[in-house]
C-alpha positions in Angstrom: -57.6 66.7 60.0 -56.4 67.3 56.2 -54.2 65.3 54.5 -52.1 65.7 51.4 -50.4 63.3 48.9 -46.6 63.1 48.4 -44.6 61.4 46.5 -44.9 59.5 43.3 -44.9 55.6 42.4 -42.2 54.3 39.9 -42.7 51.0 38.4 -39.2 49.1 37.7 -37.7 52.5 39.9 -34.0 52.9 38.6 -31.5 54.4 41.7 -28.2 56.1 41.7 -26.1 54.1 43.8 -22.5 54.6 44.9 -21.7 50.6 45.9 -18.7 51.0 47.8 -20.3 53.2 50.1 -23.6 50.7 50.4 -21.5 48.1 50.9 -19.5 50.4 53.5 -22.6 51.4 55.7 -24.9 47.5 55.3 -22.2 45.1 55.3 -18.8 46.2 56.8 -20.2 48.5 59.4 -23.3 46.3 60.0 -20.9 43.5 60.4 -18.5 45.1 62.8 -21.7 46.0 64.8 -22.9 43.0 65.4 -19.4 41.3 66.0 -18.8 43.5 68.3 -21.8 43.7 70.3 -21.8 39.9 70.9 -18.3 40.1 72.1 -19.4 42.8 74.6 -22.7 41.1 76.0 -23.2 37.8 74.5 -19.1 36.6 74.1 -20.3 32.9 74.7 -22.0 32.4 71.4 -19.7 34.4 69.0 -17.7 31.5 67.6 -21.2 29.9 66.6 -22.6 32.9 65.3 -19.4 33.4 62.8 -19.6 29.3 62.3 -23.3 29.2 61.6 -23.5 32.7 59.2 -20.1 31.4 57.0 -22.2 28.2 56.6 -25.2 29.9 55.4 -23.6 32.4 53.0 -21.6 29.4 51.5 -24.8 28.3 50.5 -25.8 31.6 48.9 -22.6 32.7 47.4 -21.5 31.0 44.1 -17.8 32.3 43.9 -16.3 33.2 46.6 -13.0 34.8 45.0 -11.5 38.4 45.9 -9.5 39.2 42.9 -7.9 42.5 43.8 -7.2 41.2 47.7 -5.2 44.5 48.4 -7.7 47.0 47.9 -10.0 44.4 49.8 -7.5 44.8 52.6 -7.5 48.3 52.5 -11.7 48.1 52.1 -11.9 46.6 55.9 -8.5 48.2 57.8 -10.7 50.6 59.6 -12.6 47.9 61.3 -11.1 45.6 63.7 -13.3 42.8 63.9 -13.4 42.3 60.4 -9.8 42.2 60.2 -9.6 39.1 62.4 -13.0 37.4 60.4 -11.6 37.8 56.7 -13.5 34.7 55.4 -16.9 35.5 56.5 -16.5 39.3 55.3 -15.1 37.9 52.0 -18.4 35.7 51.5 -20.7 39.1 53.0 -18.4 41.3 50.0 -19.7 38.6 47.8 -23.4 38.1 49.0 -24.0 42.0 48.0 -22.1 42.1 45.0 -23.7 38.8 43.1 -27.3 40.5 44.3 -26.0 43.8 43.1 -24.6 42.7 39.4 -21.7 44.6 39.8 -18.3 43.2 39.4 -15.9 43.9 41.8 -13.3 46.5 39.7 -16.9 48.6 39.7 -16.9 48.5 43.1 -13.1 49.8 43.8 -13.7 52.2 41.2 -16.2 53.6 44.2 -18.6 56.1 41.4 -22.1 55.7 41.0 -24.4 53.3 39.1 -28.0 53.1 38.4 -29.2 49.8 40.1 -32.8 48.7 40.7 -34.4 49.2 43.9 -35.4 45.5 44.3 -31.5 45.1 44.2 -30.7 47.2 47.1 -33.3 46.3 49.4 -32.8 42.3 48.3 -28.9 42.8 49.2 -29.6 44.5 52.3 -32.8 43.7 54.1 -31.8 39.3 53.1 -28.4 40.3 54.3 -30.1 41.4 57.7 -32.2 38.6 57.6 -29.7 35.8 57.2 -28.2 37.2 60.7 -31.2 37.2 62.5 -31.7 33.7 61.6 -28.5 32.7 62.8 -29.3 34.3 66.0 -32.4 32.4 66.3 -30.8 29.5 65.6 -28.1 30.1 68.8 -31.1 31.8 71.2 -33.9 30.8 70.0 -36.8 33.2 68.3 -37.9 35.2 70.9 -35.0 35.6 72.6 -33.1 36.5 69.5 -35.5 38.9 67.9 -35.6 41.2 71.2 -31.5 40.9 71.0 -31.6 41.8 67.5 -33.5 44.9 68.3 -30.7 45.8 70.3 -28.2 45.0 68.1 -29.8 47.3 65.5 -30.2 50.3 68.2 -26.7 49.8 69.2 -25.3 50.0 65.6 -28.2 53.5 65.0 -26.2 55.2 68.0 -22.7 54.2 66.6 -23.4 54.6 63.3 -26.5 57.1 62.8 -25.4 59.9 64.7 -25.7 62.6 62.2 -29.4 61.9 62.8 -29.3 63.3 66.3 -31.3 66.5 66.7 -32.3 67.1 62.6 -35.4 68.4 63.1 -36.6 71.2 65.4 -40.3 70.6 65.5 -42.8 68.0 64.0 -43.5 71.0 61.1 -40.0 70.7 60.2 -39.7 67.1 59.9 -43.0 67.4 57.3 -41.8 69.9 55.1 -38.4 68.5 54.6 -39.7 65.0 54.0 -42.3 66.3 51.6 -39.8 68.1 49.8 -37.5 64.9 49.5 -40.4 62.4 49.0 -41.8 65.0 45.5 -38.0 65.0 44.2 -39.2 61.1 43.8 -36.1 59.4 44.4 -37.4 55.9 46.1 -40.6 56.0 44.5 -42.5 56.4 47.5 -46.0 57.8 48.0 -47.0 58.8 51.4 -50.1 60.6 52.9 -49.2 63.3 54.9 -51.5 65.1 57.3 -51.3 68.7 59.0 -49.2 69.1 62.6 -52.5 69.3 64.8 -52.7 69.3 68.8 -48.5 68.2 68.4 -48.9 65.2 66.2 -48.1 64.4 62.9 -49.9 61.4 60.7 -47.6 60.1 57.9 -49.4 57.3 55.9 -47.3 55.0 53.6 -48.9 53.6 50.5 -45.5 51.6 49.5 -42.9 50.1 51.0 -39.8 49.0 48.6 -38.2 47.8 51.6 -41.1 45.0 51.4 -42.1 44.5 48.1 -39.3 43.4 46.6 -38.2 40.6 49.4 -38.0 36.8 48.8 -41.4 35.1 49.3 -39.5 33.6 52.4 -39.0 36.8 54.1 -42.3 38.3 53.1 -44.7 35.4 55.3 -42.6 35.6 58.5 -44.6 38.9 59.6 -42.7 39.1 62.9 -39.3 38.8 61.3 -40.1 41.7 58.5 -41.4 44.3 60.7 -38.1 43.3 62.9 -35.8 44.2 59.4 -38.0 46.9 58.5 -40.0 48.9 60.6 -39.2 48.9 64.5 -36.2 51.0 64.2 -38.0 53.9 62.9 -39.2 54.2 66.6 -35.9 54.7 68.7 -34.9 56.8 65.4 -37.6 59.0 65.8 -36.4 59.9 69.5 -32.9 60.0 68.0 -34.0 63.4 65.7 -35.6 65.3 68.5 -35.9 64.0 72.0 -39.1 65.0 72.1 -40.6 62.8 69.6 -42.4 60.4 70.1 -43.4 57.1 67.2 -46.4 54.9 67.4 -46.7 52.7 64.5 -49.3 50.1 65.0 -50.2 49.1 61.0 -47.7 48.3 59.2 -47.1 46.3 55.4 -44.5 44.3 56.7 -47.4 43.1 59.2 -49.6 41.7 56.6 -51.8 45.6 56.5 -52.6 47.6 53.2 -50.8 50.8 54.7 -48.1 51.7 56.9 -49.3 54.4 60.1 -46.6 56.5 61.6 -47.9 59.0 63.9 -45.1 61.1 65.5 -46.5 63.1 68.9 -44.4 65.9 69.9 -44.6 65.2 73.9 -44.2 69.0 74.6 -48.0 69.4 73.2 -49.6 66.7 73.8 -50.8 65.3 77.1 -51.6 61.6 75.9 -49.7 59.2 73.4 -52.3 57.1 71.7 -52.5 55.7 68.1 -55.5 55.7 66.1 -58.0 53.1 65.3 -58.1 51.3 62.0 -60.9 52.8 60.8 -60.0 56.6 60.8 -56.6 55.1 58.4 -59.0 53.4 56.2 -61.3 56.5 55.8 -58.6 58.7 55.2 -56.6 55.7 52.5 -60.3 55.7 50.7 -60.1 59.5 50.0 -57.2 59.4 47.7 -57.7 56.4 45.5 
């Protein structure tokens, strides 16, 4: 099977960033997801889970002060739930934009900014993280990371569906990546192999959503690959229903590599990933 390398590495990897749209899509709408699915399956433990987040970001937030509160009005009118929780979205607004270094008129000015990569996935992956803590705090850990899976496919289907039915075949799903990955916009380097027998091997050499994390985040495996790296599966059904993700090794796991391997289930007869040793053969070729 051949493989090809994509992508390029940036060191100190600057991105263009529109901020009121980030904060739109990984705080309010991430937010109102998860308010709203505990109100619909779990209504018992909302007033704790409010309770116990406010508490935490308190602790993380060092001013807490909307200046402009009417465009911060207007910012969360579309959602509900974050009408009636003001405080806590106040201290989320807050969370990203002290993490972000932007000031808050930059953010209603809503154009883009160049901000670091570390700063987006530190906002948004810790943000993520401070919730699922929360939850095991309520449920308990094992409890709470399988709810949290749900709470994250629940907000993919309510908030992802432009990503239903993208790609037509596994062939299309590698050239358009390829072609995004060489433009080099995250900075991230992939192996990528042929479609063969209706699967397709992508390799990942760097993960930014990983690298850049608090030491505290980084050692609690099970919580990382959580954040990081088990939505890709249900996602992967989401852009053809015929798709079909394994990802056994992973960086968030503690491994040197990241293994997708994406089977197309109209061509192949079995779904199995490979063993460690064909990844490690193929990783030694390109360094």
């Amino acid at each position: 099977m051949k493989f090809e390398r994509c992508g390029m590495y940036k060191k100190n990897l600057m991105i263009k960033l529109n901020a009121n749209e980030f904060l739109i899509h990984n705080l309010l709408r991430d937010l109102e997801n998860i308010i709203a699915y505990i109100k619909k399956t779990s209504p018992v433990i909302l007033n704790e889970f409010l309770e116990k987040l406010s508490v935490t970001l308190k602790s993380r937030v060092k001013n807490n002060e909307i200046i402009h509160n009417l465009k911060f009005q207007e910012f969360i009118a579309d959602y509900k739930n974050l009408v009636k929780n003001q405080d806590l979205i106040k201290l989320g607004f807050n969370f990203f934009k002290e993490i972000l270094e932007i000031s808050e008129e930059e953010i209603w000015n809503n154009e883009d900014a160049d901000f670091t990569s570390h700063q987006m996935s530190q906002a948004a992956n810790e943000f993520y993280y401070l919730e699922m803590k929360t939850l095991i705090d309520i449920l308990g850990r094992d409890e709470a990371i399988n709810y949290y899976k749900q709470v994250i496919l629940n907000f993919i289907h309510t908030y992802d569906t432009n990503q239903i039915n993208v790609y037509e075949s596994l062939e299309d799903l590698r050239e358009r990546t390829i072609r995004f990955l060489n433009k080099g916009t995250l900075g991230r380097v992939r192996l990528f192999s042929e479609v063969e027998n209706g699967q397709l091997i992508e390799i990942c050499k760097n993960c930014e959503k990983v690298e850049f994390l608090d030491k505290e985040l980084r050692e609690d495996k099970e919580l990382l690959y959580t954040l990081c790296c088990d939505v890709h599966i249900p996602l992967a059904k989401m852009w053809n229903e015929n798709f079909v993700l394994t990802l056994d090794y992973t960086i968030a796991k503690g491994d040197s590599y990241c293994t997708y391997v994406y089977h197309d289930t109209r061509f192949v007869d079995e779904i199995k990933h490979h063993p460690k040793e064909f990844f490690d053969e193929v990783v030694s070729n390109f360094e």
